[in-house]
SEVEX-734518 format. One line per 10 residues: number of its first residue (from 1); for each residue x, y, z of C-alpha. Coordinates in Angstrom, 3 decimals. Layout:
NUM = X:Y:Z; ...
//
This chain:
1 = -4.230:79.525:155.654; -0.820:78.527:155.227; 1.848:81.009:156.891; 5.352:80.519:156.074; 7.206:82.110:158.464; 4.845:80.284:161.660; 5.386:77.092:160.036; 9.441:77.628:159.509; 9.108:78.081:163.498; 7.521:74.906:163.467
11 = 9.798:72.843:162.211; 11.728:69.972:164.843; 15.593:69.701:164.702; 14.829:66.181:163.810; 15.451:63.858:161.095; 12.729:62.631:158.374; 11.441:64.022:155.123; 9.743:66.831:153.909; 7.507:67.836:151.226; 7.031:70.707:148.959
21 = 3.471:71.790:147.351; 2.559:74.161:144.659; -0.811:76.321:144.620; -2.986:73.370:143.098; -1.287:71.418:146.178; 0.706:69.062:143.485; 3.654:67.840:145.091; 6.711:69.231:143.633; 9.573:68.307:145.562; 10.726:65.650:147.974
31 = 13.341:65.576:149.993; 15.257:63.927:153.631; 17.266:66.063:156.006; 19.267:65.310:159.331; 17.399:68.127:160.588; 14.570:69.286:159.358; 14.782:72.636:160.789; 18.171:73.254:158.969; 17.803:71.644:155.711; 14.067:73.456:155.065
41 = 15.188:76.901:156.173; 18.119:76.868:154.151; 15.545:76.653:150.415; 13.746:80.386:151.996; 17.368:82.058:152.488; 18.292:85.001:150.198; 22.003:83.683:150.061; 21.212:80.284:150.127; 22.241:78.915:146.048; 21.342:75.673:145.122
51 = 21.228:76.105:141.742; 18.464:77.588:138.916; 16.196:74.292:138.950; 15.675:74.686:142.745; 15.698:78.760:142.575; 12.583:78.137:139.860; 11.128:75.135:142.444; 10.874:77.554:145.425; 9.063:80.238:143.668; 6.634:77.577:143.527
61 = 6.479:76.084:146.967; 2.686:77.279:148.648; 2.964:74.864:151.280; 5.203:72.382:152.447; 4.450:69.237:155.308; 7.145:66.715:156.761; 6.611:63.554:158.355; 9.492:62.959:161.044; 11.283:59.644:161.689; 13.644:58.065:164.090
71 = 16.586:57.800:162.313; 18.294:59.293:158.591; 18.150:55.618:157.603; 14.422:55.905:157.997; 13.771:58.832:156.174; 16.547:57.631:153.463; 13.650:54.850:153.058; 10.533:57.266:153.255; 12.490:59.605:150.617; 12.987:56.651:147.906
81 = 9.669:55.635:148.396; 7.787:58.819:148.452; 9.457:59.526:145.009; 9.011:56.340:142.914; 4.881:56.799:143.883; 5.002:60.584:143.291; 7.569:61.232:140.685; 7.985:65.046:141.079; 8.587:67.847:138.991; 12.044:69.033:140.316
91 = 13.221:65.989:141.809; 15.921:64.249:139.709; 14.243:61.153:138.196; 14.786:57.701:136.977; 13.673:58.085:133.585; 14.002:53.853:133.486; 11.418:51.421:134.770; 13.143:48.065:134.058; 12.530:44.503:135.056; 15.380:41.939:134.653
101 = 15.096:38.273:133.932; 15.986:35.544:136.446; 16.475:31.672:135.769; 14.341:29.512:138.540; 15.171:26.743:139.866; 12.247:25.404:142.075; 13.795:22.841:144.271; 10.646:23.440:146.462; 9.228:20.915:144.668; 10.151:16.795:144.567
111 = 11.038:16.827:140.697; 12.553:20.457:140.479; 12.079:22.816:137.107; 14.135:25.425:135.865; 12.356:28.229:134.548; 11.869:31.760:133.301; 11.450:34.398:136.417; 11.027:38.163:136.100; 10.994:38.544:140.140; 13.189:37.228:142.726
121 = 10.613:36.167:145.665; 10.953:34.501:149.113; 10.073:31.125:148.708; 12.027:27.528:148.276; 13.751:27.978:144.837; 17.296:29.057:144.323; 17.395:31.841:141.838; 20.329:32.689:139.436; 20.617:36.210:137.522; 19.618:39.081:137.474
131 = 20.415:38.720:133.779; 20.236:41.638:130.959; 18.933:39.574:128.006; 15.641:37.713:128.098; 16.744:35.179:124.957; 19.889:34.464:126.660; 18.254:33.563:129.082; 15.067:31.355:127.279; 17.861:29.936:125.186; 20.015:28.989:128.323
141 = 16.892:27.069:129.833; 16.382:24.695:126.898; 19.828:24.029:126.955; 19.652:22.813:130.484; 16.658:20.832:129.395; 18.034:18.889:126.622; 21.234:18.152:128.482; 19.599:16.919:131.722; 16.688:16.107:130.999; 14.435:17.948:133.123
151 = 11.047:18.709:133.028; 9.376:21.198:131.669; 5.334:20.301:132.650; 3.405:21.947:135.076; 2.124:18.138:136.323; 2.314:18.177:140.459; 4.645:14.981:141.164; 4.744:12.877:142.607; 1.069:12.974:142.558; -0.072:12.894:139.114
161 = 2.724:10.332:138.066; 1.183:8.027:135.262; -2.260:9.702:135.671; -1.566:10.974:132.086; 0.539:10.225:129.392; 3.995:11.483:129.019; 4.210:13.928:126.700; 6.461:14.830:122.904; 9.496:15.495:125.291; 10.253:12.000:126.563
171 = 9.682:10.614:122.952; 12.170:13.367:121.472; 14.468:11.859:124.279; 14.830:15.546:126.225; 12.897:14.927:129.594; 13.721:11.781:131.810; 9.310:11.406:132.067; 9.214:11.811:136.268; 5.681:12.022:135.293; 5.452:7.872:134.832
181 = 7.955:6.445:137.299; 10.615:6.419:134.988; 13.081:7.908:136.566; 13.740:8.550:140.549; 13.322:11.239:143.042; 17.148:10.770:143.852; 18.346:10.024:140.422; 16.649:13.442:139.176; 17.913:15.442:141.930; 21.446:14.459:140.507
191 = 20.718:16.214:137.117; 19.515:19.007:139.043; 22.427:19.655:140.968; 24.267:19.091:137.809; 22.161:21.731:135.764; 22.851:24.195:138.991; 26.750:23.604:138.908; 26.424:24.782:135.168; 24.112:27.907:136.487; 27.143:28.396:138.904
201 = 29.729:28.639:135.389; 30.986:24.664:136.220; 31.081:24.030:132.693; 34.309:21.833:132.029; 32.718:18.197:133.374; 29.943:18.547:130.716; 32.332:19.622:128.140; 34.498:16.645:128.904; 31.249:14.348:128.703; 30.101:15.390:125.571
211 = 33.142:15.743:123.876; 33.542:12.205:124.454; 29.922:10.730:123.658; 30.425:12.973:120.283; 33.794:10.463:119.603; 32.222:7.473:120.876; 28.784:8.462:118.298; 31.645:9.195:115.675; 33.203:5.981:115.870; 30.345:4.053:116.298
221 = 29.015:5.918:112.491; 26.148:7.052:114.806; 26.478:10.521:113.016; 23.167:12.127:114.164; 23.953:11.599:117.340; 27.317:12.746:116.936; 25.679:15.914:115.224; 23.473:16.457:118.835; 26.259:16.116:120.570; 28.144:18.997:118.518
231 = 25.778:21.321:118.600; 25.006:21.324:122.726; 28.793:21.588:122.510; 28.724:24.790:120.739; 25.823:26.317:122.574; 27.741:25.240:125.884; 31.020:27.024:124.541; 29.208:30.514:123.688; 27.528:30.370:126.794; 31.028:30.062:128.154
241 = 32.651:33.029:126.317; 29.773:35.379:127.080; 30.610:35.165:130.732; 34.222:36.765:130.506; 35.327:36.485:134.227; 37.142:39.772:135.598; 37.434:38.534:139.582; 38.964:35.998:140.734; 37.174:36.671:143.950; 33.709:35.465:142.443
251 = 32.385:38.089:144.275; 28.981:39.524:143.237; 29.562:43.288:141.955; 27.562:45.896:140.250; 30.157:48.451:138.571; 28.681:51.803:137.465; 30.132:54.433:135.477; 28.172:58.391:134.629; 28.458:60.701:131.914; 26.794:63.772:131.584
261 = 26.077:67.034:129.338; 23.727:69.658:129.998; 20.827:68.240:131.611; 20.896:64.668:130.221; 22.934:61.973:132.226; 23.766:58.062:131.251; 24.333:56.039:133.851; 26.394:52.420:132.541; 25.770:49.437:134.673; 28.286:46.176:134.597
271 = 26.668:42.876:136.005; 29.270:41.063:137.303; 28.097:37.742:138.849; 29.942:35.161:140.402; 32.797:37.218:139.136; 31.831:36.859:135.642; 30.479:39.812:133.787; 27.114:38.627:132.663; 26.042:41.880:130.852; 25.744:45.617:130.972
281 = 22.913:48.148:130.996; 22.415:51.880:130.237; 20.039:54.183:132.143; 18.964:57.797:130.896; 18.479:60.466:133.829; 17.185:64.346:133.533; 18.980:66.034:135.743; 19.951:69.924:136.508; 22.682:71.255:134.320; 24.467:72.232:137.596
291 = 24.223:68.744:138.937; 27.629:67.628:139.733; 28.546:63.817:139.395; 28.534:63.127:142.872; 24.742:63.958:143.064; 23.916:62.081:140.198; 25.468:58.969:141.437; 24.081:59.542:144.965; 20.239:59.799:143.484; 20.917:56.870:140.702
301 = 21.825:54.618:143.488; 18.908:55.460:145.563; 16.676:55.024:142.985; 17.677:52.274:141.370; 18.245:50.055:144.071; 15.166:50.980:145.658; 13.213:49.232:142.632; 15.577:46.209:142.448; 15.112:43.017:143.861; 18.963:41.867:143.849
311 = 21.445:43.682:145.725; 25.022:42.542:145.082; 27.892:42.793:148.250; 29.545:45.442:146.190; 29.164:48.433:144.279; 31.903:50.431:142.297; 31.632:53.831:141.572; 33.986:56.304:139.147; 33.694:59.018:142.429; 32.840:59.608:146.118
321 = 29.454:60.669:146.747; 27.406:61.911:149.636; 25.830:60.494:152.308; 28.192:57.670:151.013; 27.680:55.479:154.554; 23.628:56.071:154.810; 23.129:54.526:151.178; 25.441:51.936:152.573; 23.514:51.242:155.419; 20.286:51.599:153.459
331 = 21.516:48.883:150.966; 22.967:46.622:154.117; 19.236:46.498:155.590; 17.880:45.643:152.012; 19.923:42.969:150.995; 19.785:41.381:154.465; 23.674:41.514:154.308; 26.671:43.577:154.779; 26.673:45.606:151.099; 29.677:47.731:150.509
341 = 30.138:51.034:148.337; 34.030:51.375:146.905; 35.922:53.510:144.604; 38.116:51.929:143.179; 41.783:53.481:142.943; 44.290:50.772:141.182; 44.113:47.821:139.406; 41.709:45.627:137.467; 38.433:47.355:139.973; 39.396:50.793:138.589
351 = 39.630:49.531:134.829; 36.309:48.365:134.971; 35.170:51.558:136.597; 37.186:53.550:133.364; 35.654:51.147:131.053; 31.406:51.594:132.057; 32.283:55.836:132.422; 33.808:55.483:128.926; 30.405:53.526:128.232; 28.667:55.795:129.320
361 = 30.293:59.040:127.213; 29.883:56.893:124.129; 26.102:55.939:124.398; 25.222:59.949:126.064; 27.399:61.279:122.709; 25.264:58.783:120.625; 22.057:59.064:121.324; 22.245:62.765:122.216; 20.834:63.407:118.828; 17.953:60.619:119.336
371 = 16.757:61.961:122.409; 16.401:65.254:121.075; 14.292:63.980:117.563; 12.338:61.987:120.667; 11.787:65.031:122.531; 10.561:67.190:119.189; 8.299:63.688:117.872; 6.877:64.513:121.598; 7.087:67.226:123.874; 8.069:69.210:121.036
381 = 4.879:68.488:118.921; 2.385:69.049:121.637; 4.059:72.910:121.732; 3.979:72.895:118.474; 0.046:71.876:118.389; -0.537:74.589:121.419; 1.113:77.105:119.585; -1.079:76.649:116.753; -3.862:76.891:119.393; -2.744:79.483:121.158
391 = -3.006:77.384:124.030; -0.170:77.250:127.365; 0.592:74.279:129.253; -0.565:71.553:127.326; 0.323:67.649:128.803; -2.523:65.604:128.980; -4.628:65.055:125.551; -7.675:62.643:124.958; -9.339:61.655:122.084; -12.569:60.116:121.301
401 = -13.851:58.019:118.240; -16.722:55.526:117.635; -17.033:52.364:115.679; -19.952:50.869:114.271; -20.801:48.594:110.768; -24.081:49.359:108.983; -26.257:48.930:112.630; -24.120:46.719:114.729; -23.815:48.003:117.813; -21.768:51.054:118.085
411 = -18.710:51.436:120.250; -16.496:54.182:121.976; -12.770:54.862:122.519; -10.705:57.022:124.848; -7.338:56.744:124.193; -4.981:59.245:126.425; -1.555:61.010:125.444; 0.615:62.804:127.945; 3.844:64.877:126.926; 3.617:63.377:123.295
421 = 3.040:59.722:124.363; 0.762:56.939:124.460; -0.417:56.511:128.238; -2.082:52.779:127.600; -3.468:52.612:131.148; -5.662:55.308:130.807; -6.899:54.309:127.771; -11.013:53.298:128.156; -13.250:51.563:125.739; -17.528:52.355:125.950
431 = -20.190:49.709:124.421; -22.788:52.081:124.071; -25.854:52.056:125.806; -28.626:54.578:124.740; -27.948:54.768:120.883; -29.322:52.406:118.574; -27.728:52.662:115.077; -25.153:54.298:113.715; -25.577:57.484:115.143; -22.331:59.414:115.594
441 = -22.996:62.619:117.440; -25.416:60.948:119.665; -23.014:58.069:120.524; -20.472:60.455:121.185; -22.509:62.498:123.261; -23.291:59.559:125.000; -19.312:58.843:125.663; -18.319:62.178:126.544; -21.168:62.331:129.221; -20.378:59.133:130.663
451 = -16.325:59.791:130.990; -16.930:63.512:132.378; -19.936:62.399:134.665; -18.208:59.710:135.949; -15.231:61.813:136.233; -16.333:64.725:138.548; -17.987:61.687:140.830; -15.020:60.634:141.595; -13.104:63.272:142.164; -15.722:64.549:144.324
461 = -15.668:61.263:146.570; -12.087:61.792:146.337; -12.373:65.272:147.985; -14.975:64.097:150.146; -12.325:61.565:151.924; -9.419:64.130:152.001; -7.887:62.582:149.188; -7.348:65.190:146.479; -3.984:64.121:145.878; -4.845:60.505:144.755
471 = -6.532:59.656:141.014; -9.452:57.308:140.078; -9.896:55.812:136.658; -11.462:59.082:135.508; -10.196:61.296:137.779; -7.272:63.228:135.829; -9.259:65.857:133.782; -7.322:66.421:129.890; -5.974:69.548:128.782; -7.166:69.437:125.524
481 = -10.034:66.995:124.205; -9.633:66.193:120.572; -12.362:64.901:118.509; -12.101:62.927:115.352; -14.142:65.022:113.184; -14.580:68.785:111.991; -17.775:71.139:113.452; -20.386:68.735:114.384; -17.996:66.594:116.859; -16.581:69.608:118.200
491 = -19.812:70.961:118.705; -21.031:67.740:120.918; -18.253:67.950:123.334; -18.921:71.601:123.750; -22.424:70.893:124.753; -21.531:68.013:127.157; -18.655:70.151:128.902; -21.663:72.923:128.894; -23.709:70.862:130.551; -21.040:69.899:133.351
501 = -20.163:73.489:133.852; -16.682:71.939:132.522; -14.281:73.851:130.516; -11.702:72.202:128.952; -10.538:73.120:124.915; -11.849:71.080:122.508; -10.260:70.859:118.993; -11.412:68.701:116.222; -8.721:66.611:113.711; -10.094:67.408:110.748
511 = -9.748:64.575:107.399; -10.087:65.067:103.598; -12.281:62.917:101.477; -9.373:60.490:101.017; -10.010:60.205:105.011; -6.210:61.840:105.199; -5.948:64.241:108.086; -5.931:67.878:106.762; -6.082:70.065:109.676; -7.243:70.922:112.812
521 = -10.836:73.051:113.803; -10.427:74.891:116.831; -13.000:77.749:118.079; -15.154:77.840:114.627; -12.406:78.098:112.174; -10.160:75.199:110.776; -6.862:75.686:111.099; -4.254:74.658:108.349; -1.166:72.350:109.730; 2.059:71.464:108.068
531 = 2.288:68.077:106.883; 5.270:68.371:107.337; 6.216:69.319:110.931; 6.134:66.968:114.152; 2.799:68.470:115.616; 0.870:67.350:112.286; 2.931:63.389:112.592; 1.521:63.385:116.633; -2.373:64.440:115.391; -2.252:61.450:112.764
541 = -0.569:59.301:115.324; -3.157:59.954:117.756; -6.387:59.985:115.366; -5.026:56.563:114.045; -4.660:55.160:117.450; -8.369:56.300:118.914; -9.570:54.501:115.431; -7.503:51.349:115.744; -8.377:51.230:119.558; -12.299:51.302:118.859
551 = -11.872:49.299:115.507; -10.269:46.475:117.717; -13.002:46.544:120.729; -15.600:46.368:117.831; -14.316:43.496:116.030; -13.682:41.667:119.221; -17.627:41.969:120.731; -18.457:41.350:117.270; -16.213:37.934:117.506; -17.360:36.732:120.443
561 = -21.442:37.068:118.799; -21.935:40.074:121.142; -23.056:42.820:118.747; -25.828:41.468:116.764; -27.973:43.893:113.647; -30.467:46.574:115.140; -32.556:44.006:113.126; -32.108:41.227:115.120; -32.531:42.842:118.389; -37.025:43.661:116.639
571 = -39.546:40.955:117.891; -40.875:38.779:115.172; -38.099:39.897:112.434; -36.457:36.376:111.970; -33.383:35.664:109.565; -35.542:35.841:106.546; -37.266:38.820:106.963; -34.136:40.878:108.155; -32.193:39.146:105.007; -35.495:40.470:102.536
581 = -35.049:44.379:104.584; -31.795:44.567:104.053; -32.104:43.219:100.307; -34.746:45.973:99.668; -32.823:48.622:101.531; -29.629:49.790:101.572; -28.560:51.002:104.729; -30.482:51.332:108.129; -31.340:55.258:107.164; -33.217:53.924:104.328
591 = -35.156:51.367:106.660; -35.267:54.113:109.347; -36.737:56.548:106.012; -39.165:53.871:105.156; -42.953:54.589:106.009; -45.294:51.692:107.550; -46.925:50.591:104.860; -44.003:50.615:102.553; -41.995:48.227:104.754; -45.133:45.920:105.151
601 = -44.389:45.252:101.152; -41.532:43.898:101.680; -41.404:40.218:100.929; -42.328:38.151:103.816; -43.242:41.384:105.878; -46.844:41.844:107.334; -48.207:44.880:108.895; -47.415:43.835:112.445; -44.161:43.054:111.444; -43.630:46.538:109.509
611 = -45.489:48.007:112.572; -42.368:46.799:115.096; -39.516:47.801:112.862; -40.604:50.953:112.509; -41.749:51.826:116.395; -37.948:50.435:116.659; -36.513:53.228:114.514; -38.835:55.972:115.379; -38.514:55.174:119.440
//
């Protein structure tokens, strides 16, 4: 039993991080302190005021643990990464999970390549970026290519060189062909350097070059070529323009700029690398609606640079913030060099600074009104469905379907929305095992059993290990289990929850005979919906994706010759005789209706024949 006050008393006057639990033992909170003694007390002091999203998150703390750690730059560390793996409900969040593009140049190899990278690793190539825009990038790549030459194979040289032809690229004259001999090792390594003085924003000696092959082409009335030579020049200039330099420094900078407005925040991010601005990016944040700016920043920076691989030397902020020479620290230790936090006062530094927080105003006062038809399309149309329900705290929803095509195998879907949205990962596919036909309610029985069985197995291996906390494939139970059908679905997953001892609300989605969603049928009565209104958009949404989802698994098994006729899977019924059943009979029912002796008429049937198809159907 968890006593407060004994484990307040418990608490060292040490540094680390702490952890705050509601009564199912979720983890609601995270947080680091200097002292943990100080910072925990203070959240269980009547005058203590942190604001009404952490008065609401204390009423909720049952328990809370702490790990201590030898220094605030340690738990800085813990903190970040206890949050990005936890995400919890009152912490401040990241509501961004972004990669950014790289260009690669792998000089770990003889004959180098430049290519496409969305990670920055530790190994022999030199990378340049991070970069905002994927095409910019893919477009800045072939460039390179066609102006140096390079290669763009995956051929290990010099080993494989003249083992196979060369390929289109040396006949369309835009690779030098390492791959035969034809150039070498040294000669290359000069067009690589070449291509990385470019990557560096050296673009004036191949200006210079091709301005004058495109005179020499012109004079020579070699006009195509002169064309070529045109049109790398204009690529080569708008590469040029994009990256607008604002230092003369060439320093690498990130500058950041915040606006916020109840409890949405934007956060504006300016690239500049090499002192050259190379692009800019937005990130949303929820926030408190007390948060002041200085928080914001503080937990932005935290977050954001804990997920990134590239660290520049400095960043630029609008304001000071707290705990301004930890972060500092922290982001000195990750980028393996001395990384610096300013605010800029004067000059061109504090322009920039103006210009991302008046960025950041205009995209929070634009897409205000976005984020709130968002939220209704999805967090407000799953209230909207519980309401109709009469239902509280709905955020995880699964629904079922099953595909099958006059007796091919049939095939299950799960497909998973939380708050309003697709959640891909948990989405599950079931080739049916026990069900021959096309048997709805008994292939659905079939799924539901499996997923729930499987389901409270895991969670109770889970358990078993002291793991409550963590989440298996099947693990995370829905709060509502929708069915695409009317009474006799609904009725199936009521027996398998039965069966489980499992009680979770089941609703069915139910569709008019133009196969149009009508309504919904909840505890024996069907429920009208308004075909109008967001909650009615997310049920179609949802019954279209858990058809599309098993619709696609079918037709791929059935693709790859996996799911064969009922028919074909009956000893001694060849081609012919399953082509004569199937003329004679419409459907399988009608073969399954079929009596002995009437199949044994069919042409090119016997009686043992007749015999096996119908101990098949009648099994």
């Amino acid at each position: 039993m968890f006593e407060l006050d004994e484990e307040l008393k418990k608490l060292p006057d040490q540094p680390g991080v702490y952890i705050m639990r509601d009564k199912q033992d979720a983890i609601i909170y995270i947080g680091k302190a200097v002292s943990l003694t100080k910072r925990v007390h203070q959240y269980f002091r009547a005058s203590h005021n942190e604001g009404i999203k952490k008065a609401q998150m204390v009423k909720k703390i049952a328990r809370f643990e702490y790990i201590i750690t030898d220094s605030e730059l340690e738990a800085l560390v813990l903190e970040c990464n206890l949050i990005k793996e936890h995400r919890p409900k009152y912490n401040t969040m990241l509501r961004d999970d972004k990669t950014y593009p790289y260009i690669k140049v792998t000089l770990g190899e003889a004959f180098p390549r430049v290519l496409f990278a969305r990670q920055m690793k530790k190994d022999k190539s030199r990378y340049f970026g991070p970069y905002t825009s994927g095409g910019a990038v893919k477009d800045t790549i072939d460039l390179l290519n066609k102006l140096y030459g390079l290669r763009t194979c995956s051929r290990v040289l010099p080993r494989d060189i003249q083992k196979e032809r060369p390929c289109l690229n040396y006949h369309i004259k835009q690779c030098k062909a390492p791959c035969q001999g034809y150039i070498s090792q040294e000669e290359y390594a000069k067009n690589v350097e070449a291509a990385i003085r470019f990557l560096n924003g050296d673009y004036q000696p191949v200006i210079q070059e091709l301005e004058g092959k495109m005179l020499e082409a012109s004079k020579s009335m070699e006009f195509e070529k002169a064309m070529e030579y045109r049109d790398l020049l204009n690529s080569i200039k708008q590469i040029a323009q994009k990256q607008k330099i604002t230092d003369s420094n060439a320093e690498d900078r990130d500058v950041i700029g915040v606006a916020n407005s109840g409890e949405d925040a934007v956060v504006q991010v300016f690239f500049i690398r090499g002192g050259k601005l190379i692009g800019r990016e937005h990130f949303y944040m929820k926030i408190a609606a007390e948060d002041a700016i200085q928080q914001i920043l503080a937990v932005f920076l935290k977050q954001y640079y804990a997920g990134t691989p590239f660290i520049p030397k400095r960043i630029m902020l609008p304001s000071e913030i707290e705990e301004r020479e930890i972060i500092e620290e922290w982001l000195t230790k990750r980028r393996g060099q001395r990384a610096y936090i300013k605010i800029p006062k004067k000059g061109m530094k504090e322009k920039l600074v103006e210009l991302a927080n008046k960025n950041a105003n205009l995209i929070l006062s634009q897409d205000k009104e976005k984020m709130k038809r968002e939220e209704g399309r999805t967090i407000g149309a799953v209230k909207e469905i519980a309401g109709l329900l009469g239902l509280n705290g709905i955020v995880r929803m699964e629904a079922y379907d099953i595909s099958n095509i006059s007796g091919f195998q049939s095939v299950g879907s799960m497909v998973v929305y939380e708050k309003g949205k697709p959640c891909r990962s948990d989405y599950r596919k079931f080739r049916l095992k026990t069900v021959s036909g096309p048997d709805d309610y008994a292939s659905m029985y079939e799924v539901l059993t499996r997923r729930f069985e499987h389901g409270t197995k895991e969670r109770g291996e889970l358990m078993e290990k002291g793991l409550e906390d963590s989440y298996g494939s099947f693990t995370k139970f829905p709060d509502l289990i929708l069915m695409d059908g009317g009474r006799g679905q609904v009725n199936v997953a009521l027996r398998v929850l039965e069966e489980l001892h499992i009680e979770i609300p089941v609703c069915g989605m139910v569709k008019d005979d133009n196969h149009r969603t009508r309504g919904l049928y909840f505890q024996n009565k069907e429920i009208p919906i308004d075909k109008d209104s967001e909650g009615f958009h997310l049920i179609t949404r949802i019954q279209d994706e858990a058809h599309r989802f098993a619709i696609e698994y079918h037709r791929s098994l059935r693709s790859k010759g996996q799911v064969h006729s009922v028919l074909d899977e009956i000893q001694g019924i060849g081609p012919s005789r399953r082509k004569a059943l199937m003329m004679r009979y419409a459907s399988l029912e009608a073969i399954r209706a079929a009596s002995i002796e009437e199949l044994a008429e069919t042409p090119s049937m016997n009686m043992q024949a007749a015999k096996a198809v119908y101990e098949k159907f009648h099994e």
